[in-house]
C-alpha positions as CSV (number, residue, x, y, z in Angstrom):
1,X,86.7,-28.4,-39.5
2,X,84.6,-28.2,-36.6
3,X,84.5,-31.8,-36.5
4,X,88.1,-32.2,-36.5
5,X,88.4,-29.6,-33.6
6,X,85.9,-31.9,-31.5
7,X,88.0,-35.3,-32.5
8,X,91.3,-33.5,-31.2
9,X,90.2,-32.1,-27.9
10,X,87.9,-35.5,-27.4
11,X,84.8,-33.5,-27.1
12,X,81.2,-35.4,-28.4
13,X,80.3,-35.1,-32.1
14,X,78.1,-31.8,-32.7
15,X,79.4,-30.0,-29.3
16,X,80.7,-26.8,-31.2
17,X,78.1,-24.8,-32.8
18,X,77.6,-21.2,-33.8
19,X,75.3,-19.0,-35.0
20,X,74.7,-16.8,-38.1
21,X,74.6,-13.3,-38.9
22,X,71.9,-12.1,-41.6
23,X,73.1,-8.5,-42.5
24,X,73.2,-9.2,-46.7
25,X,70.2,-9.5,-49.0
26,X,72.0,-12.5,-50.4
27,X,71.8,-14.3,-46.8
28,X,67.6,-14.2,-47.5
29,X,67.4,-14.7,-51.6
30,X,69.6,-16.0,-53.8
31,X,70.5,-14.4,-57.1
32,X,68.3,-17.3,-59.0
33,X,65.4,-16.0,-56.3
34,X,65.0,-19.2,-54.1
35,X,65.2,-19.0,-50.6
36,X,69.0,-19.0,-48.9
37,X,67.9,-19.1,-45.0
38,X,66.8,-22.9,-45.1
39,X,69.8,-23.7,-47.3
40,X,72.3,-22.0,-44.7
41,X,70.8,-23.8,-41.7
42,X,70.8,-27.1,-43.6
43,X,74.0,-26.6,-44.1
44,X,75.3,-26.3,-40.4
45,X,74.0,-29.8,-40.3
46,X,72.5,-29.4,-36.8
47,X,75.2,-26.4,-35.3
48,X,73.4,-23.7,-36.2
49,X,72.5,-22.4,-33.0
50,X,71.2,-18.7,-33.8
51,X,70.2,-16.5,-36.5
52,X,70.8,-12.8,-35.7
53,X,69.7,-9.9,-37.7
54,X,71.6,-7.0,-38.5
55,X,69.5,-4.0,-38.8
56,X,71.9,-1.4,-40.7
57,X,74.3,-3.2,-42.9
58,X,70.9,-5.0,-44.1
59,X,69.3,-1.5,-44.3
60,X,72.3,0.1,-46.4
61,X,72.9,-3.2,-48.8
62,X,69.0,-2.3,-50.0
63,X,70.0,1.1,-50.1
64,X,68.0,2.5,-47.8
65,X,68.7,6.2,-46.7
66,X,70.3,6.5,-43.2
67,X,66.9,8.2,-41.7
68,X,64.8,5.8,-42.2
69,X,67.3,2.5,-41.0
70,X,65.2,1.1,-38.4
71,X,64.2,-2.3,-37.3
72,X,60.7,-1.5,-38.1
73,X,61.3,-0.7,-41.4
74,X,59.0,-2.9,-44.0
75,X,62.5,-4.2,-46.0
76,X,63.8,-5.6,-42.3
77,X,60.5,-7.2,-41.5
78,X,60.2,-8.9,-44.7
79,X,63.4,-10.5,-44.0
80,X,62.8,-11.1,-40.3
81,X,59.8,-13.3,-41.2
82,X,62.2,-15.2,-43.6
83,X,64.3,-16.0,-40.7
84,X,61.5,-17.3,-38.6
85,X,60.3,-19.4,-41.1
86,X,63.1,-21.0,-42.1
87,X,64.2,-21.3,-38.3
88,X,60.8,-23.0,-37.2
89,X,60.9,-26.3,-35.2
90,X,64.7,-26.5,-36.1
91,X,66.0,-25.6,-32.4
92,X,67.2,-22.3,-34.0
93,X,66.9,-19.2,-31.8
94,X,65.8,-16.0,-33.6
95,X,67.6,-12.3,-32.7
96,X,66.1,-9.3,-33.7
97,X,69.1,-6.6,-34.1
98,X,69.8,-3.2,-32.5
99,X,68.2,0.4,-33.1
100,X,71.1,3.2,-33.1
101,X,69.0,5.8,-30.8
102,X,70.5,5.7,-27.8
103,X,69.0,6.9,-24.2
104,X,72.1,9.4,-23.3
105,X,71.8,13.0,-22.3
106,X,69.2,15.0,-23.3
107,X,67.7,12.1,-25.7
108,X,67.4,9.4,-22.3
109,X,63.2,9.9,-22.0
110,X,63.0,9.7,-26.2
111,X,65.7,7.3,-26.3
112,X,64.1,4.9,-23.6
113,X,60.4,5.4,-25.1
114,X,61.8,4.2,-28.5
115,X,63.8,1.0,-27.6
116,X,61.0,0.3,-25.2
117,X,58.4,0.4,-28.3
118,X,61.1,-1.8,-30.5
119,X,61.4,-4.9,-28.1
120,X,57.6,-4.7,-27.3
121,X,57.1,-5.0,-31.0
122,X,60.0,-7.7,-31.6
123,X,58.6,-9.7,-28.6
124,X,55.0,-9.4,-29.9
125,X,56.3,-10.7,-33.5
126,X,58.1,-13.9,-32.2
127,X,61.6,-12.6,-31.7
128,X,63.0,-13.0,-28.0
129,X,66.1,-12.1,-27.8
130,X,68.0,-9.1,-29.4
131,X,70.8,-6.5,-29.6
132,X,71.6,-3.7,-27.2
133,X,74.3,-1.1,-28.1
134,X,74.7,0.6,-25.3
135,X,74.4,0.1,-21.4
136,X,71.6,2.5,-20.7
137,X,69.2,0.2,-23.4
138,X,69.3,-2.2,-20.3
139,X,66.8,-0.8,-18.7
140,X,64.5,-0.6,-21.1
141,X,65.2,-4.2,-22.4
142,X,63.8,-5.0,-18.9
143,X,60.9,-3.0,-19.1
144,X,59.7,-4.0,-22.1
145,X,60.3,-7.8,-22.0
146,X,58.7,-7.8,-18.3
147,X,55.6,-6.0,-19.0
148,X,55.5,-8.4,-22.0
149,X,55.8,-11.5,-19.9
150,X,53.3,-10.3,-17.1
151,X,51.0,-8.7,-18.7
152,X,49.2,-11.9,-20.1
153,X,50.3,-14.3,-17.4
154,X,46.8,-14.6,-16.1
155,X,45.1,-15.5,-18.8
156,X,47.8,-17.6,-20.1
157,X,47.5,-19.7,-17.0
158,X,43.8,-19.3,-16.8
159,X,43.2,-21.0,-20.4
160,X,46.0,-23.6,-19.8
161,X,44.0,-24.5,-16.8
162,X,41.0,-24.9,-19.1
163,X,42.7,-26.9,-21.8
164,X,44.0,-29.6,-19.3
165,X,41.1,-30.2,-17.8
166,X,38.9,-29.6,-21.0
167,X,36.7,-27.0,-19.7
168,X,34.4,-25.0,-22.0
169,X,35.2,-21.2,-22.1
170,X,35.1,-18.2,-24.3
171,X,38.2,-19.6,-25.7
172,X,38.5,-23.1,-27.3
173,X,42.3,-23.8,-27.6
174,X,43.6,-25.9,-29.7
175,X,46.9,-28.1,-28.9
176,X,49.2,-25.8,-30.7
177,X,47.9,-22.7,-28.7
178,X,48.2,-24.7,-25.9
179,X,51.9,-25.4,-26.6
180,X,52.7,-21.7,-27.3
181,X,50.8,-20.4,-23.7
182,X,53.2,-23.0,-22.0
183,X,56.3,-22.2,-23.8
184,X,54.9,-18.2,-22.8
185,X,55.1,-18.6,-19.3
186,X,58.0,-20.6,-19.3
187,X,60.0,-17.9,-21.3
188,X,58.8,-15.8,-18.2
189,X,60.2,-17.8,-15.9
190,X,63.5,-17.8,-18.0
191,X,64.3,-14.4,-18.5
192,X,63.0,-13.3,-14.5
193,X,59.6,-11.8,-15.5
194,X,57.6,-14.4,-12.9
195,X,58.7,-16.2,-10.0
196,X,58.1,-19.6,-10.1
197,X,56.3,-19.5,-6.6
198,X,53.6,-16.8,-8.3
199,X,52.3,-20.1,-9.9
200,X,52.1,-22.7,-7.2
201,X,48.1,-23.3,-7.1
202,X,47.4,-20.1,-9.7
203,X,45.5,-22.1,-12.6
204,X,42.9,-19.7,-11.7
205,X,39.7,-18.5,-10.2
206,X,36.4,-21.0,-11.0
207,X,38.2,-22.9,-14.1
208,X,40.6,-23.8,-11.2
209,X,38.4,-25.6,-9.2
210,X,37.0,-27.0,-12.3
211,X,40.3,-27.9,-14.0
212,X,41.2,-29.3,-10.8
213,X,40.0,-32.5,-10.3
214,X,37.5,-33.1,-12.9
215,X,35.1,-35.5,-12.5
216,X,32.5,-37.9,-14.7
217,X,32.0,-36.1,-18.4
218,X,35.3,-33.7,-17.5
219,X,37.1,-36.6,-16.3
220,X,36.4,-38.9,-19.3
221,X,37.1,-35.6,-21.9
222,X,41.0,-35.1,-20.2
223,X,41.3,-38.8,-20.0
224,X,41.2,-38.7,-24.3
225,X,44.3,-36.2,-24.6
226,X,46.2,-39.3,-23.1
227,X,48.5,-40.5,-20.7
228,X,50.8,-36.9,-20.6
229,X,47.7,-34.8,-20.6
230,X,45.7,-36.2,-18.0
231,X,48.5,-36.4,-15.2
232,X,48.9,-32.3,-16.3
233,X,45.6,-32.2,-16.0
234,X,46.2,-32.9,-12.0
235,X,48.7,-31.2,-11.4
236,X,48.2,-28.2,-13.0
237,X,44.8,-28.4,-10.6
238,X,46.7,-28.2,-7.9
239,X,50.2,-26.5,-8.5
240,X,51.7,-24.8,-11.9
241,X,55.0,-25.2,-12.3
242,X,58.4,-25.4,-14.6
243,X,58.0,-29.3,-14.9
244,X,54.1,-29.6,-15.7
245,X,54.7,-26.6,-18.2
246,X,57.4,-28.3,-20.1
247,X,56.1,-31.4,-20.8
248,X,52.9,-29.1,-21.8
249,X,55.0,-27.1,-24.0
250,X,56.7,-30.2,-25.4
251,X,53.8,-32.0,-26.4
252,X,50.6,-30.5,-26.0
253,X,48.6,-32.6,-28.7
């Protein structure tokens, strides 16, 4: 159908996409006990965009009493961790869902503390996105996904300074980290935590100067992680910014 829709109105093949809502055990296990998640996102054939969770029709299909319907409940993780498996270098997006105590009245300080602790944990866990019910859950959206994003921005820099120029540290990183501390700060710089201006010649302190411009053993060691790697390696050295830390996070091997 979707197909046919492009065709009519002459847009490219694969334009319209959409994105999926787990809310039933049966979206996570099949009655014969494989795994449906992969199946559903092969299935899109590439338009799958998202998959979203829903917290409380998931919660009440297990049977769960209302009380204890929470996104941190063990029977929401469980399927959670389905969902980013089956999502995983497919160019899915993952959405955690919604918690239903709200920051209004006298609840706002218990209300804020609550959702505050829920996105922490969600952003911890891989998820980056989720659902908000209600208007005054903005502000603690923000909070929570700032503090997230800035909290570890220094070190994040610090080691990707250390990887591209192959200096020794406390921490040896390997390609895959490095990927994942790129794709950090960029998600910082997507969602408004950092200011892309914060970076310019911040790789940080003495592995800085080292990851700067290194020369003889250093020099040979970034020249091995190829062509890519060694111009990041320069100009992370001298400036850290959206371009260098996409082609990081795109191939930091």
């Amino acid at each position: 159908m979707l197909s046919e829709l492009e065709r009519a109105h002459g847009l490219a093949a694969g334009t319209l996409r959409f994105e999926v809502q787990v809310e039933t055990a049966q979206s996570v296990l099949r009655a014969d006990g494989t795994v449906a998640l992969p199946a559903i996102v092969a299935a899109a054939d590439g338009r799958c965009s998202g998959l979203h969770f829903g917290t409380y029709d998931y919660s009440a299909g297990l049977g769960i009493a209302g009380a204890y319907q929470s996104m941190d409940h063990p029977a929401a993780d469980f399927a959670k961790q389905f969902m980013q498996v089956a999502a995983a270098g497919r160019g899915v997006r993952l959405s955690d869902g919604s918690t239903n105590r709200l920051p209004v009245g006298e609840a706002v300080a218990d209300g804020w503390a609550e959702h505050l602790r829920l996105v922490r944990r969600s952003l911890e866990r891989g998820f980056y996105q989720g659902w908000d019910l209600h208007p005054h859950q903005l502000p603690s959206r923000f909070a929570a996904t700032y503090a997230f994003f800035r909290e570890s921005l220094g070190s994040a820099v610090d080691r990707l300074g250390a990887y591209v120029g192959a200096v020794e540290g406390a921490v040896l990183d390997e390609p895959a980290t490095a990927q994942a501390l790129a794709t950090y700060v960029l998600r910082g710089l997507d969602c408004g935590a950092v200011d892309e201006a914060e970076l310019a010649g911040t790789p940080g302190g003495a592995e800085a100067e080292q990851a700067g411009t290194p020369g003889g053993a250093e020099a040979e060691q970034a020249g091995t992680r190829g062509g890519a790697e060694a111009e990041l390696a320069g100009r992370l050295g001298g400036e850290l910014d959206r371009r260098a830390l996409s082609r990081l996070a795109a191939r930091a091997g």
